[in-house]
C-alpha angles and dihedrals in degrees: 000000000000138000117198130193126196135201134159106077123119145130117298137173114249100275098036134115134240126177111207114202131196121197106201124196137184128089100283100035090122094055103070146060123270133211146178121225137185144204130196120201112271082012132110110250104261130205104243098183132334121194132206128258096257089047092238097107125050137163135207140184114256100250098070093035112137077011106067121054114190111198135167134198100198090196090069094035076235121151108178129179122223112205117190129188092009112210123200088255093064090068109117136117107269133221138204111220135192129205130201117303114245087026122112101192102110095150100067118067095213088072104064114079103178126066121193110220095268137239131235121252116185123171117188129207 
């Protein structure tokens, strides 16, 4: 088991910047890949970028692409989301997922099975 705990989020104007970060704790936190989702009011929740164990491989939607950068320290059992350039469109609350330990597929949604409680992104024109 896994318990994750998000921060970051908050109200910006279209252009600026946020860094969302997700503390996650249990034994094998470490272990496992990690991902950001998102959901939009009336809108399915949609997996934004999810990022390898190691940390060397990551994925994104193409709509934050060259926007979005997903990280992790492992030291600190820290996954954080760097959003660039933010749009209106952007705007969403924003969840820390986690998928199996032992597992490597951090591209397919299906795949995560614990949410953190989210955190509100809004992003104003």
């Amino acid at each position: 088991q896994v318990q994750l705990a998000e921060s970051g989020g908050g109200l910006v104007m279209t252009g600026e910047s946020l860094r969302l970060s997700c503390v996650a704790s249990g034994r094998t936190s470490n272990t496992r890949p990690m991902g950001w989702f998102r959901q939009a009011p009336g809108k399915e929740r949609e997996l934004v970028a999810g990022i390898s164990v190691s940390g060397a491989s990551t994925y994104y939607i193409d709509s934050v692409k060259d926007r979005f950068t997903i990280s992790r320290d492992n030291a600190k059992s820290t996954v954080y989301l760097q959003m660039n350039n933010l749009r209106p469109e952007d705007t969403a609350v924003y969840y820390c997922a986690a998928a199996p330990a032992l597992t490597d597929n951090y591209s397919r949604d299906s795949n995560f099975r614990y949410w953190g409680q989210g955190t509100q992104v809004t992003v104003s024109s």
